[in-house]
C-alpha positions in Angstrom: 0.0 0.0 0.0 3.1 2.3 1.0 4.0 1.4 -2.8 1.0 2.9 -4.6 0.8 5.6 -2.5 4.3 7.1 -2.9 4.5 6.0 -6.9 2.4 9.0 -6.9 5.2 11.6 -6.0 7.3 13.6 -7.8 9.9 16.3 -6.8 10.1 18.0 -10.0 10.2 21.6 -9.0 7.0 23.2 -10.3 7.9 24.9 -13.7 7.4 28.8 -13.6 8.2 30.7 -17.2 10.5 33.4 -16.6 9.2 36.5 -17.9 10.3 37.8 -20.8 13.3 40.1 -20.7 12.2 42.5 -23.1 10.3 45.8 -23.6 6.3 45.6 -24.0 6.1 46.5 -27.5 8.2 47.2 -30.6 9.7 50.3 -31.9 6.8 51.6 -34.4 8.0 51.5 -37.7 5.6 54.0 -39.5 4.1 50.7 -41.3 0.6 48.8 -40.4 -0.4 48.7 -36.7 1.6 46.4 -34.7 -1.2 45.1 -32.6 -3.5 44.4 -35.8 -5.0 40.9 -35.5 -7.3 41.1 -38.1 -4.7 40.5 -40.7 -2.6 36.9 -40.6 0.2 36.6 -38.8 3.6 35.8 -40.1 3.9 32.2 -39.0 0.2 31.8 -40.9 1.5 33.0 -43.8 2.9 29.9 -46.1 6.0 30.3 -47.7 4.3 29.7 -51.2 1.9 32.9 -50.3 4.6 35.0 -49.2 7.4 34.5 -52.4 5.7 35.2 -55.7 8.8 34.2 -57.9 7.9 30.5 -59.5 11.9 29.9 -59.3 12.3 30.8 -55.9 9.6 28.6 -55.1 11.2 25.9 -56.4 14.2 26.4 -54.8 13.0 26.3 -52.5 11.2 23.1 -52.4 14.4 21.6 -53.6 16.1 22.9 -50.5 13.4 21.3 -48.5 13.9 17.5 -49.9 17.6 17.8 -50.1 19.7 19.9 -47.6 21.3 17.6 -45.5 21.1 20.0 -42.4 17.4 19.3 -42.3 18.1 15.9 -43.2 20.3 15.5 -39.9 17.6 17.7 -37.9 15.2 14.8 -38.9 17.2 12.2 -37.8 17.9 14.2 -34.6 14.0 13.5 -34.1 13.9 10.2 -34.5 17.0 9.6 -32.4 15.3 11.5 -29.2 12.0 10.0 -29.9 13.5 6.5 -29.7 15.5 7.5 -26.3 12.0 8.7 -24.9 10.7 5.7 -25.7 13.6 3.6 -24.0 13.1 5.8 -21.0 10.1 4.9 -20.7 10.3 1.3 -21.0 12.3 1.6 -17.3 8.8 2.4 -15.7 8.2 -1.4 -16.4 9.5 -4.7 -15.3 11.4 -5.9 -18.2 10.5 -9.9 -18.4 13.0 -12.4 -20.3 12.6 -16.3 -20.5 15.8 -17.8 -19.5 17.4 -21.1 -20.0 20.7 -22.5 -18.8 22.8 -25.6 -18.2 25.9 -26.4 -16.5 28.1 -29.8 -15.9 31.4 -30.0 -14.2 33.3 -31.5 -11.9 33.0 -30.6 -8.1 35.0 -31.8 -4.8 33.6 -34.0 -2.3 31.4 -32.7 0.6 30.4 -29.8 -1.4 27.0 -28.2 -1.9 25.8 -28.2 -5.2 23.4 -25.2 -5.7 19.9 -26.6 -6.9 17.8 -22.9 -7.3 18.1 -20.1 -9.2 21.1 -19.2 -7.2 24.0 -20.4 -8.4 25.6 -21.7 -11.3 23.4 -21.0 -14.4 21.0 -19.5 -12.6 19.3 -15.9 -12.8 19.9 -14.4 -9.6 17.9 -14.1 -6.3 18.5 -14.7 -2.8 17.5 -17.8 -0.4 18.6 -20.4 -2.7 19.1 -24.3 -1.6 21.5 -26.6 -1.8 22.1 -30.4 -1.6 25.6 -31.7 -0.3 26.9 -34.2 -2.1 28.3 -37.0 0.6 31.0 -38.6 -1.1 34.3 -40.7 -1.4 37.3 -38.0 -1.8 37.4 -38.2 -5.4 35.9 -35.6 -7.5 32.1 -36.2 -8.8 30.4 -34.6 -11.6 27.2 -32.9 -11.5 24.8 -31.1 -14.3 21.8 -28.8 -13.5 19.3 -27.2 -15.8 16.6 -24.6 -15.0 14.6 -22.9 -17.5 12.0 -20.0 -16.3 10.7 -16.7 -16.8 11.1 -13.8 -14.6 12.3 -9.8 -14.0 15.9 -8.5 -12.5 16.4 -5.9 -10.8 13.0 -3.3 -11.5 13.3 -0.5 -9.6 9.7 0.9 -7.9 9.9 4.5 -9.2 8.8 5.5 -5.5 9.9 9.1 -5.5 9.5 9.6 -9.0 13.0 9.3 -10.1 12.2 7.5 -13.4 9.1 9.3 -14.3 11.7 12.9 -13.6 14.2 11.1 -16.1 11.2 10.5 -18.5 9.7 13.9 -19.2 13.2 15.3 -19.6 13.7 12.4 -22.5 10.3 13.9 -23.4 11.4 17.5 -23.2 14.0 17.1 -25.2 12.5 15.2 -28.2 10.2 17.9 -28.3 12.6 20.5 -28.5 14.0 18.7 -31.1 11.4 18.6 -33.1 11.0 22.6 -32.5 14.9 22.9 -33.5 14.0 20.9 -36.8 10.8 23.6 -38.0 13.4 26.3 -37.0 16.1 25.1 -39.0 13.3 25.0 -41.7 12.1 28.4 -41.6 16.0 29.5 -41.6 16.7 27.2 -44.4 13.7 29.1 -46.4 14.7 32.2 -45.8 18.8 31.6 -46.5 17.8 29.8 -50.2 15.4 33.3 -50.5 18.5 35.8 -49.7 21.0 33.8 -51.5 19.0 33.7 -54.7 18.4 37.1 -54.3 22.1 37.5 -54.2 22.5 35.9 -57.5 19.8 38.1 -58.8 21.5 40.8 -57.8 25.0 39.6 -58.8 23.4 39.3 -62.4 22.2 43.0 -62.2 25.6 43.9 -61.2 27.1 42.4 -64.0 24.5 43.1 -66.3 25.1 47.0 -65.4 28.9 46.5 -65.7 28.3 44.9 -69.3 26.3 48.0 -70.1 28.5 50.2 -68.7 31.9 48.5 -70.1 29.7 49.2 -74.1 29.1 53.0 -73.0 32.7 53.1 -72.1 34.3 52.2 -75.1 31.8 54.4 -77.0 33.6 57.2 -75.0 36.8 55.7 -75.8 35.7 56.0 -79.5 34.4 59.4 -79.2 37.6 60.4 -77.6 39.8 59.2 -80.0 37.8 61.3 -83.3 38.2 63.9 -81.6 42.1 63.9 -81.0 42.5 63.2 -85.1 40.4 65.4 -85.4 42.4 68.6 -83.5 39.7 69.4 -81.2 41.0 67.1 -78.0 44.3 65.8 -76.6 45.7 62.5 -75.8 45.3 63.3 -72.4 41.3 62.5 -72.8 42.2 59.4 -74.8 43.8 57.9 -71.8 41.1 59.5 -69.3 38.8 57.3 -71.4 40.6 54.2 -71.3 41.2 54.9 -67.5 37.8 54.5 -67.4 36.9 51.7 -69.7 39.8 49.0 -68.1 38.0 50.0 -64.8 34.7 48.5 -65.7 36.2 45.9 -67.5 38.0 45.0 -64.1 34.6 45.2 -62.0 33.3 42.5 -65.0 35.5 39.8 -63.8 34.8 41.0 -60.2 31.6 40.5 -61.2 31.4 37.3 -62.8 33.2 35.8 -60.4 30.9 36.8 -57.6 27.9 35.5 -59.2 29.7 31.8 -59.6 30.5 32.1 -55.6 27.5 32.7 -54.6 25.8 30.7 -57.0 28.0 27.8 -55.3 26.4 29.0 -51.9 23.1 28.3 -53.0 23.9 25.1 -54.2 25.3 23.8 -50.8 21.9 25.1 -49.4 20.2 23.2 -52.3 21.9 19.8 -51.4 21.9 19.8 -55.4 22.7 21.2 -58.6 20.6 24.0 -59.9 17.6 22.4 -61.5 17.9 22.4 -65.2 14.0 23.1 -65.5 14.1 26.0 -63.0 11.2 28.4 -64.0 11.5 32.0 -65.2 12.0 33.9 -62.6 11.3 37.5 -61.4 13.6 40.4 -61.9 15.2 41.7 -58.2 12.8 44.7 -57.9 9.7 42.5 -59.2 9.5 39.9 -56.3 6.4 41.1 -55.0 6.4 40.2 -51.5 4.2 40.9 -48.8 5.0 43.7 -46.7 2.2 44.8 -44.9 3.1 41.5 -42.0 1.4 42.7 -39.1 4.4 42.2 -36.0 2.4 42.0 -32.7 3.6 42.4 -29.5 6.8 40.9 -28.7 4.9 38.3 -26.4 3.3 37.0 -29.0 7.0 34.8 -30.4 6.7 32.8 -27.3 4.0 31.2 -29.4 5.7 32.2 -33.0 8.9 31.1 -32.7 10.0 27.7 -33.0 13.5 28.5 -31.4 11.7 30.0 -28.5 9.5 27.3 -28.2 12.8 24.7 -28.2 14.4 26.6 -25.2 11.7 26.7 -23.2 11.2 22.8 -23.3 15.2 22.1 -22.9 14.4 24.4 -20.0 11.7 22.3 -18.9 13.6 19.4 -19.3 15.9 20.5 -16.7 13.9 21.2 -14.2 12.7 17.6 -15.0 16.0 16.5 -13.8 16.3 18.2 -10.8 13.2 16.1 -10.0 15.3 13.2 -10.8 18.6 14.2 -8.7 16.1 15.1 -5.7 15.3 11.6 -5.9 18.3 10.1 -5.0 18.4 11.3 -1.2 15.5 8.9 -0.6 14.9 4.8 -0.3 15.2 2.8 -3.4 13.7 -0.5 -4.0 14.3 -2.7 -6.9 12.9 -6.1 -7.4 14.1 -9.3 -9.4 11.7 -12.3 -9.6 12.3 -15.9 -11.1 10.1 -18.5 -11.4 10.2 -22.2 -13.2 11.8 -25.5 -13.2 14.9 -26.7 -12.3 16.8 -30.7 -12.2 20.3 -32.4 -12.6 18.9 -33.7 -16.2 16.8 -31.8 -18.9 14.1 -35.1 -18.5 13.5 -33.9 -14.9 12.2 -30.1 -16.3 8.9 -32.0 -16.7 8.6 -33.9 -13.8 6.4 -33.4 -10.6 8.5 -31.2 -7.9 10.9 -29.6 -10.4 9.1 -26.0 -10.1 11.5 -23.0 -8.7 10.4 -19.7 -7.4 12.5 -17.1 -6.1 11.7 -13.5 -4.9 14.6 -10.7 -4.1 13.7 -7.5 -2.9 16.5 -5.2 -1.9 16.6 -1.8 -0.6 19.3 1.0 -0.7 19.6 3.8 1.9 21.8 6.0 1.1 24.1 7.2 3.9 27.4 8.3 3.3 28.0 9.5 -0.8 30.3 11.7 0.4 28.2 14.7 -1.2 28.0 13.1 -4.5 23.7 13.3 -4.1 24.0 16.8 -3.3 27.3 17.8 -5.7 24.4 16.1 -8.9 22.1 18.3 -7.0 24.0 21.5 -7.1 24.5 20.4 -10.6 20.6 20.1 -11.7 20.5 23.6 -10.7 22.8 25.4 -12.4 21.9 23.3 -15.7 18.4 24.8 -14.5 19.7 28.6 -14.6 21.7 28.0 -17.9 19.0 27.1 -19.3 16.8 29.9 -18.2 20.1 32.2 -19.6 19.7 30.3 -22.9 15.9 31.2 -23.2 15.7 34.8 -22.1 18.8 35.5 -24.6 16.8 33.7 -27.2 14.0 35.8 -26.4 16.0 38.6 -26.5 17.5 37.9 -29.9 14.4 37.3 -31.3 12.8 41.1 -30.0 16.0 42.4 -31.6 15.7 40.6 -35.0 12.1 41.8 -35.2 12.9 45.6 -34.3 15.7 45.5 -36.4 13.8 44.6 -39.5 11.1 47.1 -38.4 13.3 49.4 -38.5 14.5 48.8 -42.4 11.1 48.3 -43.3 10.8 52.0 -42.5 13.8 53.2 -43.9 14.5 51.0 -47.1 11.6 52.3 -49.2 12.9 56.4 -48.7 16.1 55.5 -49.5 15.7 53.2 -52.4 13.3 56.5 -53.5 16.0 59.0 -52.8 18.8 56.4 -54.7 16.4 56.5 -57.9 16.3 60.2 -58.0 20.4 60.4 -57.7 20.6 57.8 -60.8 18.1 59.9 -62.7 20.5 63.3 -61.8 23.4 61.6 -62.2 22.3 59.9 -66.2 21.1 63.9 -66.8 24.5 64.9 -65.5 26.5 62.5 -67.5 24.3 63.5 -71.0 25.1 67.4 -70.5 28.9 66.7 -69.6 28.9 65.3 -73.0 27.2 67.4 -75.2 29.7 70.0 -73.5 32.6 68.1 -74.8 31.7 67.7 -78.0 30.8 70.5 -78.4 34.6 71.6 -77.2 33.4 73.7 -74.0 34.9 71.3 -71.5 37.4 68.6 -71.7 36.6 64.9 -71.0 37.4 65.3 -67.2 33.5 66.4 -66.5 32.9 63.3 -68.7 34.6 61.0 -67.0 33.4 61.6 -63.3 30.2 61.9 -64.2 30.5 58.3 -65.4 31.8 57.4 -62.3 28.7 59.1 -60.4 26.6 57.6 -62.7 28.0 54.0 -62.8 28.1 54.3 -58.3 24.5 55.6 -58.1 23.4 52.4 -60.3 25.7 49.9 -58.2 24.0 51.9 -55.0 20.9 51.3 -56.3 20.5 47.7 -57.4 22.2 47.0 -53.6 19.8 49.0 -51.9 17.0 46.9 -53.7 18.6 43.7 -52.5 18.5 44.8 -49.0 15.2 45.9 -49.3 13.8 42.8 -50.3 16.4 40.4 -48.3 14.8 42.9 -45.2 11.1 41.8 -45.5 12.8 37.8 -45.9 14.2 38.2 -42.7 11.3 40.1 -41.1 9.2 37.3 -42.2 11.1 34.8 -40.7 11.9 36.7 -37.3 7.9 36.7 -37.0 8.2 33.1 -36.9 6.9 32.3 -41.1 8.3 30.1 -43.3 7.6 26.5 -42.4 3.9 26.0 -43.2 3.4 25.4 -47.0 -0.2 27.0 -47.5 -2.2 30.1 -45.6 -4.4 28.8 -42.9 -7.6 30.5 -42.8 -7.8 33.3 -40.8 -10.6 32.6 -37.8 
C-alpha cells in the first residue's frame, strides 16, 4: 500500500516561465499597426503565399527534400523519440525467458546449488543446496533450470524514473522545435541567397552595359584627338575609365559563380535544369504589410523559443530526478520455473522453482555526491533559463531591427532612384559639353563614375530591401507552413 501511494510523487520543481526580458512592444515603424489581428500573422502565412517568384519557389522546395542539415535535424527527431521511448520502458519490469545448463566437476562434501542461485541460474536470494556426501574423489554434477522472470525493477517511489522520462520527453520535443526552425532559416537563406544571384546578375549586367558605354567614350575620344579638337590626355582618361569596368566585369562574374555555389550547398543539389523563369530583383512582390504583434506573442511564433523553453523544462525535470536520489530505493528481481540435474527432470512433478529478491538501498554516506548532482541540476536549471531569455531577447531584436529597415528602405531606395536619374542627366550634359569643345573629357569622366556608383548603390539598396522583409518574415516566426491557414 506504501508502494502505490508514494509511486504518486514527484519532486520536480513546479515549472514557472520566466518572464520575458524584453520591452512591451516594438519600436513603431511607420508601417501597419503592430497590434492588428485582423490580418494573418507571419507564422500563418505559407512560404508559397509570401514568395511570388515561381523559381524561388522551387528552390526552395528543392532545399526542403535535399539539404542535408534538415536531413540531420530529422534524424535528430527520431533519435530523441526513440531515447523517450527507451526511457520509458524503465517504468516497467522488463521480463525475459531464461534457459541455462551447466556440468562439471565438483570436490567431495560440497553443496551443489539446486535454485536459481548459483551456477546458471538468474539471480535471487535464499537459494538451496544439496551436499553431495561422497568418497574423496571428484564427482560430476549437471543442473538445468529454464523460467521466466524480472531483475532488478526499480519501484519508481519518488518519481526518479518518471523525472528522467519527461526530460527524454522535453528534449524530443525540442528537437522537433529545432528541426521547423532550421526550416524556416533554411527558407529564408535559399530566399536571400538567390536574391544575391539576382542581384549579382544586375551587377554584371550593369557592368556589361557600362563596359559598351565606355568604349563608346573611348571611340568618341579618340575622333576627336584626329580630329584637333582634343588631346591625348582624354584618350587615356577614357581608357582609364573603360579598363575600370572591364575590371569590375571579372569581379563580377566571379561573384555571381560564388554565390551561385552558396546556393547550391543550401540546395543539397545542382541547380535544376528546369528551373522556371523567374522574377527580376525589384519584381518579387512580397508581402510587406506582416502585421508584427507584441513581442509576447513569439513565445508562441517562434520555433526556437519554443525549443528553449522545453530544454528548459527538461531540466527542471531532472532536478526532479537528482532530488530523488536522497530517498529509499527499492528494486525487485523475480524468477520462477523448473529446475533438475537432467533436462528429463524439467517436466517432472516437484521440479518448479520460485525465487523473490527485494532489496533496498539507503543511502548514507555518498560523500556529497547526491547533493554535488544536485548542485549540478540547478545550475543546468539557470543556464537554461540564460539560454531562453537570450533567445528571447535575440528574437525582440531581429524583429525591431527589420522594423526598423522596413521604415527606412523604401525612402532610400526612393531617394537612390532620384540620384541615378541626376546623375544619367549629369552624364548626357557633360557630354554634349565636350563635344561640343566647351569642357574637356574630365566632367565626362566623373560623371560616369557618379553615374555607374548611383546604379551599383541602387541595385544593392534593392537587394537589401527585399532580403529585409525575408528576414522580417522569418523573425515573425513564417516560413515553415506550405499554405495560408484560414484566418478565424
Amino acid at each position: 500500500m506504501l508502494a502505490l501511494l508514494c509511486s504518486g510523487c514527484s519532486l520536480i520543481p513546479n515549472y514557472h516561465r520566466p518572464a520575458p526580458p524584453v520591452a512591451a512592444t516594438y519600436p513603431d515603424d511607420g508601417g501597419p499597426a503592430l497590434g492588428n489581428t485582423s490580418q494573418l500573422t507571419a507564422d500563418r502565412i505559407g512560404w508559397r503565399d509570401f514568395f511570388r517568384d515561381p523559381a524561388l519557389r522551387a528552390l526552395i522546395e528543392a532545399a526542403l527534400r535535399n539539404n542535408r542539415d534538415l536531413r540531420v535535424a530529422a534524424l535528430n527527431i527520431a533519435a530523441a523519440q526513440a531515447q523517450y521511448r527507451a526511457q520509458v520502458a524503465n517504468l516497467f519490469p522488463q521480463i525475459d525467458l531464461t534457459g541455462s545448463g551447466a556440468y562439471g566437476t565438483l570436490p567431495a562434501q560440497t553443496s551443489v546449488p539446486t535454485s536459481s542461485t548459483g551456477i546458471g541460474g538468474a539471480g535471487g536470494s535464499g537459494a538451496t543446496s544439496a551436499l553431495v556426501a561422497t568418497g574423496p574423489q571428484h564427482v560430476p554434477y549437471r543442473y538445468f533450470n529454464a523460467g521466466v522472470g524480472f531483475t532488478s525493477y526499480e519501484l519508481d517511489l519518488f518519481g526518479r524514473v518518471r523525472s528522467l522520462s519527461r526530460q527524454a520527453f522535453e528534449q524530443a520535443l525540442g528537437y522537433d522545435e529545432t528541426r521547423t526552425s532550421m526550416q524556416i532559416t533554411l527558407v529564408s537563406e535559399v530566399a536571400n541567397a538567390w536574391l544575391t544571384v539576382l542581384a549579382d546578375r544586375e551587377l554584371l549586367r550593369l557592368t556589361q552595359e557600362t563596359v559598351t558605354s565606355e568604349q563608346r567614350s573611348v571611340d568618341l575620344t579618340v575622333r576627336t584627338v584626329e580630329g584637333g579638337t582634343n588631346t591625348l590626355l582624354a584618350v587615356r582618361q577614357a581608357q582609364t575609365a573603360l579598363q575600370t569596368a572591364r575590371a569590375n566585369l571579372s569581379q563580377y562574374a566571379r561573384q555571381e559563380d560564388q554565390d551561385t555555389d552558396a546556393l547550391v550547398l543550401l540546395l543539397g543539389q545542382p541547380l535544376p535544369a528546369d528551373l522556371p523563369h523567374g522574377r527580376a530583383l525589384e519584381d518579387q512582390g512580397l508581402l510587406t504589410d506582416i502585421p508584427a504583434g507584441l513581442p509576447s506573442e513569439l513565445l508562441a511564433r517562434r520555433p526556437d523559443v519554443r525549443a528553449a523553453e522545453h530544454d528548459l523544462i527538461a531540466a527542471n525535470a531532472n532536478i526532479g530526478a537528482a532530488r530523488a536520489a536522497f530517498f529509499p530505493s527499492i528494486t525487485l528481481t523475480g524468477n520462477g520455473g523448473v529446475a533438475g540435474s537432467a533436462l528429463s527432470k524439467l517436466v517432472t512433478r516437484g521440479a518448479t522453482t520460485f525465487s523473490f529478491d527485494p532489496q533496498v538501498n539507503i543511502p548514507i554516506f555518498t560523500f556529497g555526491q547526491n547533493a554535488a548532482n544536485l548542485a549540478l541540476a540547478k545550475r543546468q536549471r539557470d543556464i537554461q533559463v540564460a539560454q531562453y531569455e537570450k533567445t528571447i531577447q535575440t528574437a525582440f531584436r531581429e524583429v525591431a531591427d527589420a522594423l526598423a529597415g522596413r521604415a527606412t528602405y523604401a525612402d532610400q531606395v526612393r531617394e537612390q532612384q532620384h540620384l541615378v536619374d541626376a546623375a544619367a542627366d549629369s552624364v548626357r550634359l557633360s557630354q554634349l559639353r565636350f563635344t561640343a569643345g566647351v569642357d574637356t573629357f574630365l566632367p565626362v569622366l566623373d560623371a560616369q563614375r557618379t553615374l555607374y556608383s548611383a546604379q551599383q548603390g541602387l541595385l544593392q539598396l534593392r537587394q537589401a530591401q527585399v532580403a529585409n522583409l525575408v528576414t522580417l518574415y522569418k523573425a515573425l516566426g513564417g516560413g515553415w507552413t506550405e499554405r495560408t491557414v484560414a484566418a478565424k
